[in-house]
C-alpha positions as CSV (number, residue, x, y, z in Angstrom):
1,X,-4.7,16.0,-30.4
2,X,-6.4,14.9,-27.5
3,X,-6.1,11.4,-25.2
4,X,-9.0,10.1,-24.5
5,X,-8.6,8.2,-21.1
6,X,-11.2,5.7,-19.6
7,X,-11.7,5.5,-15.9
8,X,-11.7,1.6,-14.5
9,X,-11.7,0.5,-11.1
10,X,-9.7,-2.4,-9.9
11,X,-7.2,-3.4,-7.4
12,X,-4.8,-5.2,-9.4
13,X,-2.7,-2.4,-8.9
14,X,-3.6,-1.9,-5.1
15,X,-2.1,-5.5,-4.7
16,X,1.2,-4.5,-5.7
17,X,1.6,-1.4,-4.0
18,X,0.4,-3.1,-0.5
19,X,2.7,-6.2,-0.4
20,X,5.8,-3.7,-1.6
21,X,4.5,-1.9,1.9
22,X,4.4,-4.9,3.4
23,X,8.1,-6.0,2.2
24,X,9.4,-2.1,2.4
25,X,8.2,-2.0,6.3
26,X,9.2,-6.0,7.2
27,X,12.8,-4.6,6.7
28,X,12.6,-2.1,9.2
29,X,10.7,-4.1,11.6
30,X,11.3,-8.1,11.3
31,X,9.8,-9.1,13.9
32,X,6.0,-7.2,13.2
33,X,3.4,-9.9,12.4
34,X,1.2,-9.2,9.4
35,X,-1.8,-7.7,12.0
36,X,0.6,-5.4,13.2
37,X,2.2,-4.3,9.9
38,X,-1.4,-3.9,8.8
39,X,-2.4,-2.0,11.5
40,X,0.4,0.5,10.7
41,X,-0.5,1.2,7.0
42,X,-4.1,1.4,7.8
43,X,-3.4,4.1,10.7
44,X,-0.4,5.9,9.8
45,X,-0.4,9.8,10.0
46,X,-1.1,12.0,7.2
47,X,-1.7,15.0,9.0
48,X,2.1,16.6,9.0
């Protein structure tokens, strides 16, 4: 028995998982404005 699996592209998904970033990192840091919060996400380090 085998699944088949179709690949779709979308961001409904990617909506979620940013503004949960969004919320997770506004606790840490409540008084970041959304260009710096964005900024963070967008450049963090991935290289460690």
């Amino acid at each position: 028995m085998y699944a088949h699996y179709q690949g779709m592209s979308g961001t409904s998904m990617a909506n979620a998982v940013v503004a949960g970033m969004l919320s997770y990192i506004k606790t840490f840091h409540k008084d970041w404005g959304i260009a710096r919060i964005k900024s963070a996400i967008m450049t963090r380090d991935t290289s460690r």
